[in-house]
N, CA, C and O atoms as a Tripos MOL2 file, in Angstrom:
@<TRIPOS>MOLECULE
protein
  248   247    62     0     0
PROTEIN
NO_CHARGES

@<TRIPOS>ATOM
      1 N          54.0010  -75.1900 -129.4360 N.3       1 UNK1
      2 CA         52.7790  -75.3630 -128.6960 C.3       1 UNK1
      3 C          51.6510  -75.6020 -129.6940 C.2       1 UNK1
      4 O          51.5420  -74.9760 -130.7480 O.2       1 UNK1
      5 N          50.9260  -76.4330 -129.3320 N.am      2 UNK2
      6 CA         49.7250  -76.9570 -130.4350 C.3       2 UNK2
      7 C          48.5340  -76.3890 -129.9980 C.2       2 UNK2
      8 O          48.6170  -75.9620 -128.8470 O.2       2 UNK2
      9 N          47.3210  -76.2240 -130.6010 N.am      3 UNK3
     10 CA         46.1700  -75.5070 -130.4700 C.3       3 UNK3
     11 C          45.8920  -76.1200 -129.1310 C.2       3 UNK3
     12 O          45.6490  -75.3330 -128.2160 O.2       3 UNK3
     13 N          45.8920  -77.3830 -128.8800 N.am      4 UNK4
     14 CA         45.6120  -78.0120 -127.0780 C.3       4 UNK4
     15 C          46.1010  -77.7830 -125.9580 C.2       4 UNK4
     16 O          45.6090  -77.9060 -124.8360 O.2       4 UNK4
     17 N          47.5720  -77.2790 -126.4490 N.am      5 UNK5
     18 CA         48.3980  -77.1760 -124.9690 C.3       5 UNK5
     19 C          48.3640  -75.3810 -124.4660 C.2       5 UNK5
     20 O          48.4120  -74.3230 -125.0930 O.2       5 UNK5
     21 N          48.2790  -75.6770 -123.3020 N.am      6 UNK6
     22 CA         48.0960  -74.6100 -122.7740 C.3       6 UNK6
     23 C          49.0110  -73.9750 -122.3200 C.2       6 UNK6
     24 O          49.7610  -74.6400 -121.6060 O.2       6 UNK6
     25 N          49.2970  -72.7940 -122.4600 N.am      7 UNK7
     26 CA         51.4220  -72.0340 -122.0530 C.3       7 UNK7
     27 C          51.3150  -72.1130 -120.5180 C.2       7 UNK7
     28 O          50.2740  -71.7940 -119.9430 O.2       7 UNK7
     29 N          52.5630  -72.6040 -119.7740 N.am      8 UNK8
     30 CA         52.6310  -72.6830 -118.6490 C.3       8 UNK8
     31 C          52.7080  -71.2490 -118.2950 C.2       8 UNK8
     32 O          51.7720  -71.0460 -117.5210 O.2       8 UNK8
     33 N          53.2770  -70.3130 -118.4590 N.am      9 UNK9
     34 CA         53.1950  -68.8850 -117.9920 C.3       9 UNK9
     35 C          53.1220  -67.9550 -118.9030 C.2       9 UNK9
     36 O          53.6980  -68.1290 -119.9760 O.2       9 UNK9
     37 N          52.2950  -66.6250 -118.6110 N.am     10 UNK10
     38 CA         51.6890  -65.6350 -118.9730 C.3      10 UNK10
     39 C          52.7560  -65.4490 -120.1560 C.2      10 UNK10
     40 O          52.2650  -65.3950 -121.2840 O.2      10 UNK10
     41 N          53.8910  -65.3640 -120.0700 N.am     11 UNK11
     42 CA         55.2480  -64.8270 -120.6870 C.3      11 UNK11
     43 C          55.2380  -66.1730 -122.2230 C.2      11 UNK11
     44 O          55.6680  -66.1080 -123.3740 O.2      11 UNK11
     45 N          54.6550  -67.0540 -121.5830 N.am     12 UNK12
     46 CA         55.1190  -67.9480 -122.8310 C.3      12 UNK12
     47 C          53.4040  -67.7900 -123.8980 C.2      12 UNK12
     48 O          53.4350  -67.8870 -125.1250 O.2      12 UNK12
     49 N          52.1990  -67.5680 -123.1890 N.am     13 UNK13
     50 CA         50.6870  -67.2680 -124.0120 C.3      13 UNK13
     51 C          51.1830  -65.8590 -124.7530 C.2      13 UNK13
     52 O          50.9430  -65.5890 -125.9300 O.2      13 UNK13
     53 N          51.8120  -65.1430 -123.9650 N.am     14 UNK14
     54 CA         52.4380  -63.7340 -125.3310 C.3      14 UNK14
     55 C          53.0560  -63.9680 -126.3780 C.2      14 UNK14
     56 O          52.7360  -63.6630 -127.5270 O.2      14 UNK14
     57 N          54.2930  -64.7200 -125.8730 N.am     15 UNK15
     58 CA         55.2170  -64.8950 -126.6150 C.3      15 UNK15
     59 C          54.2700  -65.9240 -127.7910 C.2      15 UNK15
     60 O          54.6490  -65.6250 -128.9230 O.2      15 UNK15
     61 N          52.9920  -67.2060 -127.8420 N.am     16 UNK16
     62 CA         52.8330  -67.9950 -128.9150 C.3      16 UNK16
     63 C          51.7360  -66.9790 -129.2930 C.2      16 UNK16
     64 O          51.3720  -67.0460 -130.4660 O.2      16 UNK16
     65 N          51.2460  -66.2120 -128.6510 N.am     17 UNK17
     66 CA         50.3790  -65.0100 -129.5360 C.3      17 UNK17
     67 C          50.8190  -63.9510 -130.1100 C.2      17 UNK17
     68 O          50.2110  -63.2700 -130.9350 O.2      17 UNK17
     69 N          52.0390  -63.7560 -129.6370 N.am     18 UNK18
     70 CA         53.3840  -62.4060 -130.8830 C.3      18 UNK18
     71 C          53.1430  -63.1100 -132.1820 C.2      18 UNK18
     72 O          52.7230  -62.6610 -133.2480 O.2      18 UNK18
     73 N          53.5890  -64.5900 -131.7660 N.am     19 UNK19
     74 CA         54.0430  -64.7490 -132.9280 C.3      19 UNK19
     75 C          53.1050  -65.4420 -134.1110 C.2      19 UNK19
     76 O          53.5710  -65.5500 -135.2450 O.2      19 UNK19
     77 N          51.9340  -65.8480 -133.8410 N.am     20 UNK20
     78 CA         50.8390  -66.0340 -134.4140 C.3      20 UNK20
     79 C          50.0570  -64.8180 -134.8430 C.2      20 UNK20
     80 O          49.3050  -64.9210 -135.8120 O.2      20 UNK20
     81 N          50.1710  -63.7100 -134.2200 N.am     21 UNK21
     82 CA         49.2620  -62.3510 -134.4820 C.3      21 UNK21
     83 C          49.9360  -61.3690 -134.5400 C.2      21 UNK21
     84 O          49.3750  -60.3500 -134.1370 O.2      21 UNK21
     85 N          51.1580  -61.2430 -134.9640 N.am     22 UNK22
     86 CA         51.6920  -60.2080 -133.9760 C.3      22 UNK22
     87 C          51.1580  -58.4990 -134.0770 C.2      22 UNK22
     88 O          51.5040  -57.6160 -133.2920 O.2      22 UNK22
     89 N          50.2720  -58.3400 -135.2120 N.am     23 UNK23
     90 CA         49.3970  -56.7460 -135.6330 C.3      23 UNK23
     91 C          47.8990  -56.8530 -134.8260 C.2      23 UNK23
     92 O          47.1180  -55.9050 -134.7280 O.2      23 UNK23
     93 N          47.7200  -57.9210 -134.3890 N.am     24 UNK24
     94 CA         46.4320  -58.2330 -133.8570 C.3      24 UNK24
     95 C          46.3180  -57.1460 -132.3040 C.2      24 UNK24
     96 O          46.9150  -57.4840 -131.2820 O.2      24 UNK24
     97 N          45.6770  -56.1700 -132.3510 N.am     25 UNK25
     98 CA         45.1880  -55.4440 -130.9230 C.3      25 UNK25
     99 C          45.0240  -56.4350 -129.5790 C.2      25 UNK25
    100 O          44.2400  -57.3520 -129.3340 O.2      25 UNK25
    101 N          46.4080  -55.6710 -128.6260 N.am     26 UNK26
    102 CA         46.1250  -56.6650 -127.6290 C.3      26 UNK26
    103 C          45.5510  -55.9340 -126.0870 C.2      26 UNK26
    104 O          44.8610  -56.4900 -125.2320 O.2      26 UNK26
    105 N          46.3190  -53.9240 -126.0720 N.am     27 UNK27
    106 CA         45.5860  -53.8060 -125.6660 C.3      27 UNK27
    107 C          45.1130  -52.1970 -125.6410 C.2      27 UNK27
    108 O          46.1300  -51.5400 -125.8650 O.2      27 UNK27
    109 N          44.0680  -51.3920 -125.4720 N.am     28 UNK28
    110 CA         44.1310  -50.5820 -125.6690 C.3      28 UNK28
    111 C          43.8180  -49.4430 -124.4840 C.2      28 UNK28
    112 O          42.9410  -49.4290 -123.6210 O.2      28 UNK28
    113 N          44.5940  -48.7560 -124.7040 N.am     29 UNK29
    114 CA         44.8190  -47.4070 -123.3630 C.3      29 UNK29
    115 C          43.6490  -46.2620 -123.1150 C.2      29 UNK29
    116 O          43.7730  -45.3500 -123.9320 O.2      29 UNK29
    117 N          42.8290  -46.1220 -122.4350 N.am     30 UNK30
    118 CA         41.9960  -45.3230 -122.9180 C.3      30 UNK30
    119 C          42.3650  -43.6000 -122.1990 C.2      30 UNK30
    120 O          42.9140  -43.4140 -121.1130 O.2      30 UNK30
    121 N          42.1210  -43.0480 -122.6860 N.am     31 UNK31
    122 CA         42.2750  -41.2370 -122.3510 C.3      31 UNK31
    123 C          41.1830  -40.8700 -122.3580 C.2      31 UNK31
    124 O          40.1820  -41.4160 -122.8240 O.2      31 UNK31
    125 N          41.3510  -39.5080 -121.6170 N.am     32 UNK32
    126 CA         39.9890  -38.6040 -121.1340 C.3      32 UNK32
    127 C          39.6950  -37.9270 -122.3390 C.2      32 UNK32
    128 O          38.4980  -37.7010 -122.5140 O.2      32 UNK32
    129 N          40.5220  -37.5240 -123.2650 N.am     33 UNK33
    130 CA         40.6090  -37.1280 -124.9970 C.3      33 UNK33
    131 C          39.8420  -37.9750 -125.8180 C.2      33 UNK33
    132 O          40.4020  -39.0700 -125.8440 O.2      33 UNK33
    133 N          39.1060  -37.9740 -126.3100 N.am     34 UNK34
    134 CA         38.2050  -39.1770 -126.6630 C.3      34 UNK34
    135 C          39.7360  -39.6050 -128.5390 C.2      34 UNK34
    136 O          39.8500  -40.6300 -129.2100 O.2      34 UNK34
    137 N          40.3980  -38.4380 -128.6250 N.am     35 UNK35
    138 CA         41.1050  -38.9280 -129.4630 C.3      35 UNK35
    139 C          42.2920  -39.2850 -129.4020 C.2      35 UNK35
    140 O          42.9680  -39.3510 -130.4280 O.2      35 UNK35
    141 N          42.7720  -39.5780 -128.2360 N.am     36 UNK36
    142 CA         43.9040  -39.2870 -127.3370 C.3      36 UNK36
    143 C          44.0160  -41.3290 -126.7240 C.2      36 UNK36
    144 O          43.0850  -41.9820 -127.1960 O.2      36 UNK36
    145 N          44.6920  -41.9000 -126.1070 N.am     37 UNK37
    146 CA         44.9130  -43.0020 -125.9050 C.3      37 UNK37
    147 C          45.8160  -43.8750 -126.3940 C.2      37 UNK37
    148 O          46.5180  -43.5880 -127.3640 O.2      37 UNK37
    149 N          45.8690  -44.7540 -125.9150 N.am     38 UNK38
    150 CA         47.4100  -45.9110 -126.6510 C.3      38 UNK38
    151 C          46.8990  -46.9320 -127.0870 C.2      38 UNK38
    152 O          45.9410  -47.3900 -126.4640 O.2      38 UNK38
    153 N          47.3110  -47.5180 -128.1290 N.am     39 UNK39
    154 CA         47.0410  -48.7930 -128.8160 C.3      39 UNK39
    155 C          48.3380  -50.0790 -128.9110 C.2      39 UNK39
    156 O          49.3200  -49.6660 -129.5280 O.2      39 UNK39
    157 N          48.4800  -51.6350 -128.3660 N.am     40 UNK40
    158 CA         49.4890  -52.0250 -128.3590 C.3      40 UNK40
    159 C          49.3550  -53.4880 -129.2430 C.2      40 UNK40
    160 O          49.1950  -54.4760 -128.5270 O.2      40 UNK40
    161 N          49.3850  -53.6470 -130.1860 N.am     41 UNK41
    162 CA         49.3900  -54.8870 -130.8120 C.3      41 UNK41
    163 C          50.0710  -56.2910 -130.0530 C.2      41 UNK41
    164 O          50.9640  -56.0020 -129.2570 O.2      41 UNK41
    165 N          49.8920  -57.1740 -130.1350 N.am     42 UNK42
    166 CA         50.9420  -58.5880 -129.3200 C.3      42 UNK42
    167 C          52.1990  -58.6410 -129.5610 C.2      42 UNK42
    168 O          53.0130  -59.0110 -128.7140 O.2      42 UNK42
    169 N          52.5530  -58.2250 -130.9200 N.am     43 UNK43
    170 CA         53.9980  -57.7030 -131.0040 C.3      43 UNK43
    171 C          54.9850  -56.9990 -130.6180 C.2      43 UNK43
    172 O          56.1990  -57.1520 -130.7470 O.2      43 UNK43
    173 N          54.0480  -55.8180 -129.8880 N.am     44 UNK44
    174 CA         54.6490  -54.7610 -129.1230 C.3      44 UNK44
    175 C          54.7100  -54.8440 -127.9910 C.2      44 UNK44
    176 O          55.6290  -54.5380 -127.2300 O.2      44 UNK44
    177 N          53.6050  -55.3220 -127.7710 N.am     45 UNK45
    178 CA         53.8080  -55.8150 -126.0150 C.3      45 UNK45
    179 C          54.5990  -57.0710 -125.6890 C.2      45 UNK45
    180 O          54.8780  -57.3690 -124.5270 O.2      45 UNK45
    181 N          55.0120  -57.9230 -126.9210 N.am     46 UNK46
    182 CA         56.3340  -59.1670 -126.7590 C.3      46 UNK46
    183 C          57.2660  -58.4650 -126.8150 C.2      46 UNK46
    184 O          58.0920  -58.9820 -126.0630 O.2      46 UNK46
    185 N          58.0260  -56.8480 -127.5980 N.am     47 UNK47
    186 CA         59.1590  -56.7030 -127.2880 C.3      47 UNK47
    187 C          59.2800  -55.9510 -125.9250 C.2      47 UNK47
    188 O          60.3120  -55.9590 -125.2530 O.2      47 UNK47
    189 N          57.9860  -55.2190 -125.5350 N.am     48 UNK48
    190 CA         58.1820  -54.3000 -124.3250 C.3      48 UNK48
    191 C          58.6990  -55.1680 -123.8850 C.2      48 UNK48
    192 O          59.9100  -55.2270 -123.6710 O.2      48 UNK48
    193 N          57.8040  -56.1110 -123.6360 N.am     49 UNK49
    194 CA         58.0050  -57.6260 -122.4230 C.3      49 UNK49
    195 C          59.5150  -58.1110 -121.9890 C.2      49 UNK49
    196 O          60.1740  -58.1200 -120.9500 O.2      49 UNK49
    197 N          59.6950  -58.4980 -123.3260 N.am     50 UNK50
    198 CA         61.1970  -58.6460 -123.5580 C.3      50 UNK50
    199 C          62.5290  -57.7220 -123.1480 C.2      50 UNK50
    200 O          63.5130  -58.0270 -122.4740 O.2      50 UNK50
    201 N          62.1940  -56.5450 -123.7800 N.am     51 UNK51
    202 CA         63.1890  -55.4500 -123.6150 C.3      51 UNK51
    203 C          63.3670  -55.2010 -121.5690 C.2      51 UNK51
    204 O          64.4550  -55.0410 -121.0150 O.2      51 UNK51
    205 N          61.9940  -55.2380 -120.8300 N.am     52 UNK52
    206 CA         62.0230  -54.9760 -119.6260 C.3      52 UNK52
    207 C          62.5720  -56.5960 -118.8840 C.2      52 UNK52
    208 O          63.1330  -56.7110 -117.7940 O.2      52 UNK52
    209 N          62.2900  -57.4770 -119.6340 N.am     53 UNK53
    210 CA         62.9900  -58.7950 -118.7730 C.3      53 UNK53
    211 C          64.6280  -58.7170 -118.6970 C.2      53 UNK53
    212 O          65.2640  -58.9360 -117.6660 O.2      53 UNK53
    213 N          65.3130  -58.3020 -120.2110 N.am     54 UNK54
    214 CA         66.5980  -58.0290 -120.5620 C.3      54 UNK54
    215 C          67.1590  -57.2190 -118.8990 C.2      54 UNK54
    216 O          67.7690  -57.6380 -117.9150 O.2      54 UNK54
    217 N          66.6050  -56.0100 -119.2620 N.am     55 UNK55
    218 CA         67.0720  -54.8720 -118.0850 C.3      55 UNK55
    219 C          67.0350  -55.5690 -117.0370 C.2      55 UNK55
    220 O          68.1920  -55.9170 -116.8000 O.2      55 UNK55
    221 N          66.3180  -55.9760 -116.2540 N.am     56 UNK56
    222 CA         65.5310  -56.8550 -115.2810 C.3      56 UNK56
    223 C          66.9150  -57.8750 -114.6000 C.2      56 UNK56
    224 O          67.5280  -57.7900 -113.5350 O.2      56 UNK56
    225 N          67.0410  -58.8940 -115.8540 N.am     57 UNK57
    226 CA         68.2890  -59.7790 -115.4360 C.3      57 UNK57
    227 C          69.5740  -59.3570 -115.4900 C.2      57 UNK57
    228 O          70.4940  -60.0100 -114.9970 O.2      57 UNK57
    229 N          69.7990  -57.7520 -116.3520 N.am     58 UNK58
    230 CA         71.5720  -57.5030 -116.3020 C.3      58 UNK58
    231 C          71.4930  -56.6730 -114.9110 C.2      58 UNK58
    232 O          72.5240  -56.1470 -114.4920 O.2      58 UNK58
    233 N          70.4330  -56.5660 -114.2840 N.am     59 UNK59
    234 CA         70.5020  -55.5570 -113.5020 C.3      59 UNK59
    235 C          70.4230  -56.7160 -112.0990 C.2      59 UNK59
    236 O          71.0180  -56.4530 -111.0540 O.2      59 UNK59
    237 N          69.8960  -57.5430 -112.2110 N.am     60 UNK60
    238 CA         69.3720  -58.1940 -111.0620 C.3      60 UNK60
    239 C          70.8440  -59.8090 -111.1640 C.2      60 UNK60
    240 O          71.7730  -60.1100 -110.4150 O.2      60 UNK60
    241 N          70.4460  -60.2700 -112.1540 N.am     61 UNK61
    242 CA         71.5720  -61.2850 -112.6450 C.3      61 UNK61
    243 C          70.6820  -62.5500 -113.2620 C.2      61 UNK61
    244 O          69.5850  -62.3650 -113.7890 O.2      61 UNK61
    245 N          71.2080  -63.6650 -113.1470 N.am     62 UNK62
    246 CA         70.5310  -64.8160 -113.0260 C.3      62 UNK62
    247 C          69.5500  -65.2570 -111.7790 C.2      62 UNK62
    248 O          68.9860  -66.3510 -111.7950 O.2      62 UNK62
@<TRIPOS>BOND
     1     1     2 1
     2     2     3 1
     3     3     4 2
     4     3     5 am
     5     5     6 1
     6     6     7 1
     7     7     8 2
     8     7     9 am
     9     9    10 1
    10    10    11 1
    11    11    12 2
    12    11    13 am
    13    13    14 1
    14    14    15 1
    15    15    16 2
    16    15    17 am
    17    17    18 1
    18    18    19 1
    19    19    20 2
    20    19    21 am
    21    21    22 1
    22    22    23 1
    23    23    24 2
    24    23    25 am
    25    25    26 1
    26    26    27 1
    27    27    28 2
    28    27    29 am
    29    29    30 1
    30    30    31 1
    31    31    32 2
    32    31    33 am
    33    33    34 1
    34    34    35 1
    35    35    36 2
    36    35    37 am
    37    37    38 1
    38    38    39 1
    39    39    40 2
    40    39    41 am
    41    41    42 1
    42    42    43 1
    43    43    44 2
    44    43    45 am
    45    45    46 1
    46    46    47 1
    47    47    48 2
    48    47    49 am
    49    49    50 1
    50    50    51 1
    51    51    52 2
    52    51    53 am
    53    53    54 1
    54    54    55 1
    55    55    56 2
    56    55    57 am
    57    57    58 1
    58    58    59 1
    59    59    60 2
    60    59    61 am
    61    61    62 1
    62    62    63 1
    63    63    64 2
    64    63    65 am
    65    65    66 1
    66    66    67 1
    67    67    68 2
    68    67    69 am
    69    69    70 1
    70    70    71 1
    71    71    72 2
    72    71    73 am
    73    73    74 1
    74    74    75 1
    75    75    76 2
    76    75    77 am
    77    77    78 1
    78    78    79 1
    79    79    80 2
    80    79    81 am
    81    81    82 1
    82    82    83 1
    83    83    84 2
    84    83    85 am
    85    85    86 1
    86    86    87 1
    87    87    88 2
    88    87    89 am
    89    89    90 1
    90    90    91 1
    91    91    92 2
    92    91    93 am
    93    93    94 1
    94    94    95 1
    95    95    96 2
    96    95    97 am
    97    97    98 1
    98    98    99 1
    99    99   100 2
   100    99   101 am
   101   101   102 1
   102   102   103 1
   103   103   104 2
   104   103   105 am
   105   105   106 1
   106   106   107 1
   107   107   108 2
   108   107   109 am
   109   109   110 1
   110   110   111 1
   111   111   112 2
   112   111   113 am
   113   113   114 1
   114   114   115 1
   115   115   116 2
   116   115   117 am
   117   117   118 1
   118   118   119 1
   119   119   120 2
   120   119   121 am
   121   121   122 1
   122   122   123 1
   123   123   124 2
   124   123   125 am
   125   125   126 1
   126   126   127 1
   127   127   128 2
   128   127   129 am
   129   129   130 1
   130   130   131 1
   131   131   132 2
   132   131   133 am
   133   133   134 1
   134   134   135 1
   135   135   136 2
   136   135   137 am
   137   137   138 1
   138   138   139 1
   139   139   140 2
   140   139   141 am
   141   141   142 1
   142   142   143 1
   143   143   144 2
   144   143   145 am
   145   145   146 1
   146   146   147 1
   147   147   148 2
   148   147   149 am
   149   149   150 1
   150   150   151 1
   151   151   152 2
   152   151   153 am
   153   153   154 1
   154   154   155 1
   155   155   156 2
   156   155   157 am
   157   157   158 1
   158   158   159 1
   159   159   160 2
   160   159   161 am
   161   161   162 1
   162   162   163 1
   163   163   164 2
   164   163   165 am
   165   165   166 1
   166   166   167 1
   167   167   168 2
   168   167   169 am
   169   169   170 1
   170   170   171 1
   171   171   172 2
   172   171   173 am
   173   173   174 1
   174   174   175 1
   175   175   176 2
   176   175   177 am
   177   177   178 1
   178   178   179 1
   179   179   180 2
   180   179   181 am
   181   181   182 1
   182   182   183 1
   183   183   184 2
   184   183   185 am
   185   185   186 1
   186   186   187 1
   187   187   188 2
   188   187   189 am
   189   189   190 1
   190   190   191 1
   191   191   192 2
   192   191   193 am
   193   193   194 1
   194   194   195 1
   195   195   196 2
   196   195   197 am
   197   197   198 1
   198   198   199 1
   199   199   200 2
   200   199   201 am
   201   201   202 1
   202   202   203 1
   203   203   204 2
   204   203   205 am
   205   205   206 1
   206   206   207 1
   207   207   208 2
   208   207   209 am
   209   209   210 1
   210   210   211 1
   211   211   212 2
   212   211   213 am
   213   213   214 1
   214   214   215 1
   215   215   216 2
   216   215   217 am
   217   217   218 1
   218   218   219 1
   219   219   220 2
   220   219   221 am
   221   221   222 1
   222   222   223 1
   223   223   224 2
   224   223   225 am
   225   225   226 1
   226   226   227 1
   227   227   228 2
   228   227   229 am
   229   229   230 1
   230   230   231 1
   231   231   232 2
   232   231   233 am
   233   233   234 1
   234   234   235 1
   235   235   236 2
   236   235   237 am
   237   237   238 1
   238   238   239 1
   239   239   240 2
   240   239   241 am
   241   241   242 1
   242   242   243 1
   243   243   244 2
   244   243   245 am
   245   245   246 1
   246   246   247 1
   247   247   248 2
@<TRIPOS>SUBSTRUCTURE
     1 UNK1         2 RESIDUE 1 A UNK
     2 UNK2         6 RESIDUE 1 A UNK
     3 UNK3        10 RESIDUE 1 A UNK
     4 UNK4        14 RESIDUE 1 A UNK
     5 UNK5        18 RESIDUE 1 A UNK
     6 UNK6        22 RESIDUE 1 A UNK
     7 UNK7        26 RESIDUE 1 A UNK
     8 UNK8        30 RESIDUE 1 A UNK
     9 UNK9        34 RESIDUE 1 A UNK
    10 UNK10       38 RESIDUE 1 A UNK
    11 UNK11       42 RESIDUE 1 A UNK
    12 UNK12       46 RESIDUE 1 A UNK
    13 UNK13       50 RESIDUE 1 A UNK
    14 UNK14       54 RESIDUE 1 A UNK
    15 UNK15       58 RESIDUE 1 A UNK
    16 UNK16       62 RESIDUE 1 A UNK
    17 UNK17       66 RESIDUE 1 A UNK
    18 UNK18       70 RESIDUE 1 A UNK
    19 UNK19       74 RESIDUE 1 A UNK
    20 UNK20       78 RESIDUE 1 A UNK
    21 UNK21       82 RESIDUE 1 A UNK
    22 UNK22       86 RESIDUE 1 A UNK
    23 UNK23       90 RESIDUE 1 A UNK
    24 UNK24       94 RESIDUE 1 A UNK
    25 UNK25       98 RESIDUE 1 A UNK
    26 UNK26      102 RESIDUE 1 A UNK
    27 UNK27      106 RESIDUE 1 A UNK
    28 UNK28      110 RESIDUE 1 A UNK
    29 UNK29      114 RESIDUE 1 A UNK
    30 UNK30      118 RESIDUE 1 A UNK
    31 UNK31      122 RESIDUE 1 A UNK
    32 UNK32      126 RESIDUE 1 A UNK
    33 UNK33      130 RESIDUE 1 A UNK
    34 UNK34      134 RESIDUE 1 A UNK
    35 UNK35      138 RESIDUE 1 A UNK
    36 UNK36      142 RESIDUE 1 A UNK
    37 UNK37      146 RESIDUE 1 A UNK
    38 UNK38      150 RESIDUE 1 A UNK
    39 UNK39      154 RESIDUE 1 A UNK
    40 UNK40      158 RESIDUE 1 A UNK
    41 UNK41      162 RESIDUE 1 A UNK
    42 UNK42      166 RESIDUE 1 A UNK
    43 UNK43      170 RESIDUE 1 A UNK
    44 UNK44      174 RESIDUE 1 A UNK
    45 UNK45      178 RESIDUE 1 A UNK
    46 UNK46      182 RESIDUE 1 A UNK
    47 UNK47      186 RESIDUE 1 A UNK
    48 UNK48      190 RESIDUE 1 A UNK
    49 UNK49      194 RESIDUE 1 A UNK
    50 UNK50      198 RESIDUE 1 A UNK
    51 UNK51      202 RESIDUE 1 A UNK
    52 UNK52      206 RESIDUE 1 A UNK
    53 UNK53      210 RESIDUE 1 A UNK
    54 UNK54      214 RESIDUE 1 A UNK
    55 UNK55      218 RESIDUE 1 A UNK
    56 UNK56      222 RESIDUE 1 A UNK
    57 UNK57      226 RESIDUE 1 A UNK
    58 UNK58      230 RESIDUE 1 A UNK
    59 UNK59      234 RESIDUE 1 A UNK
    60 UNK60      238 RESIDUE 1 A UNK
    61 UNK61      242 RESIDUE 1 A UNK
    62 UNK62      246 RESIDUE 1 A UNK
């Protein structure tokens, strides 16, 4: 995908931003703990992504 084209689905703008950024903050969790909360880089949220599509199709099929 080139800087012009635009990803046909959400799944494919992650997947060319994993892999262009993948330490880059994509999103962050906030808590009532002001020190407390989650942090997920594009990398992490491409394998969540991934890992839950996997489950998804052995469970569901093609």
């Amino acid at each position: 995908m080139d800087a012009f084209e635009l990803p046909g689905t959400l799944a494919q703008a992650l997947q060319h931003r994993a892999a262009r950024t993948p330490d880059r903050l994509a999103l962050r969790f906030l808590a009532d703990d002001p020190q407390g909360g989650q942090v997920l880089s594009y990398g992490d949220l491409d394998q969540r992504a991934r890992t839950i599509a996997a489950a998804l199709q052995a469970t569901a099929g093609p």
